[in-house]
C-alpha positions as YAML, in Angstrom:
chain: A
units: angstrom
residues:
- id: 1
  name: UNK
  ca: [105.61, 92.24, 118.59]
- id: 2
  name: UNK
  ca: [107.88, 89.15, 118.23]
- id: 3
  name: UNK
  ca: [112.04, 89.11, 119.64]
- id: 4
  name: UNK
  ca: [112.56, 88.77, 115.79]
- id: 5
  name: UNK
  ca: [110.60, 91.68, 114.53]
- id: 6
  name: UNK
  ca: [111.89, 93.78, 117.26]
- id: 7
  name: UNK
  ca: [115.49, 93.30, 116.22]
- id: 8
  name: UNK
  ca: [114.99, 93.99, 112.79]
- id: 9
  name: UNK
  ca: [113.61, 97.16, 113.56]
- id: 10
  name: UNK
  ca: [116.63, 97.85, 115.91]
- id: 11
  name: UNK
  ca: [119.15, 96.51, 112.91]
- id: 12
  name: UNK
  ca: [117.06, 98.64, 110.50]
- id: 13
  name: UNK
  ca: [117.39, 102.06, 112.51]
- id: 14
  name: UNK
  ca: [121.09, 101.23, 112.94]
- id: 15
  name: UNK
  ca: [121.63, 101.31, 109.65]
- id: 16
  name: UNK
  ca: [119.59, 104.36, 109.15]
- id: 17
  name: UNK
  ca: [121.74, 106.66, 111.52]
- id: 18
  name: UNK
  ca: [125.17, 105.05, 109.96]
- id: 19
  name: UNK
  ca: [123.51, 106.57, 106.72]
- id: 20
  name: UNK
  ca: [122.62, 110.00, 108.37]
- id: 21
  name: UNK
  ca: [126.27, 109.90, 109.93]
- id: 22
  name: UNK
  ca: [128.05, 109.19, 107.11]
- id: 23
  name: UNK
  ca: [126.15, 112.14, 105.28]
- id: 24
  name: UNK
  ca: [124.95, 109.20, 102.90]
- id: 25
  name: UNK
  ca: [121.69, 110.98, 101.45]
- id: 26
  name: UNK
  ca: [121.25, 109.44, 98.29]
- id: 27
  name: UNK
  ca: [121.05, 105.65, 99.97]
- id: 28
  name: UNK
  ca: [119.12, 106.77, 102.47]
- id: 29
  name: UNK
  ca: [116.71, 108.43, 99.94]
- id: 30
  name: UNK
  ca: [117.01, 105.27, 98.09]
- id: 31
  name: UNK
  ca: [115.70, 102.59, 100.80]
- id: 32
  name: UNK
  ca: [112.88, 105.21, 101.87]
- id: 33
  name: UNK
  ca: [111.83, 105.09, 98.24]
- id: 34
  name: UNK
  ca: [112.02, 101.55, 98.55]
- id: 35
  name: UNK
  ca: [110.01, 101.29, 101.56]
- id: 36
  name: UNK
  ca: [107.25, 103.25, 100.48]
- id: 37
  name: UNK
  ca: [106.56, 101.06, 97.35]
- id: 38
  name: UNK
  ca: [106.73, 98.08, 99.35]
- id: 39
  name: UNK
  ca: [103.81, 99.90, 101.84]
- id: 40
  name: UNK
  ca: [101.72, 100.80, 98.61]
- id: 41
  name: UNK
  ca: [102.07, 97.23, 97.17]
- id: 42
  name: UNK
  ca: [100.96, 95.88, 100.42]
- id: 43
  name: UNK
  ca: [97.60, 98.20, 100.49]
- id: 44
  name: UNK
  ca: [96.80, 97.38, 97.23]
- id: 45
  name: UNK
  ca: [97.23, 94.06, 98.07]
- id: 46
  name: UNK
  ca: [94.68, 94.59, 101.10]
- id: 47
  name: UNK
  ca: [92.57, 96.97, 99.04]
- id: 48
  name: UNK
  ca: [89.00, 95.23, 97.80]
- id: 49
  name: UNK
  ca: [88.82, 95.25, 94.11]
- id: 50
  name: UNK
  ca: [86.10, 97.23, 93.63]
- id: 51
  name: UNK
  ca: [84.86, 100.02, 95.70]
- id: 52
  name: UNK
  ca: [81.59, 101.18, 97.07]
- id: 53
  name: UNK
  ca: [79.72, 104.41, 96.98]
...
């Protein structure tokens, strides 16, 4: 994994526990939400079109 990557990660999970800390729920609900689309948008992107059986 590249420096760069790495330190995203670390700036992401940062902001994660200031969230938890600060009792912030809804944001935190809010980015995870977030996240997840982005994930499904990428495997659709990687999905074939058509599938086999």
């Amino acid at each position: 994994m590249s420096n760069e990557i790495e330190q995203f990660l670390e700036r992401q999970d940062e902001a994660v526990s200031a969230l938890f800390l600060e009792s912030k729920g809804d944001e935190l609900t809010d980015i995870l939400v977030a996240a997840l689309e982005e994930a499904f948008e990428i495997l659709l992107e990687a999905a074939p079109a058509e599938t086999l059986h």
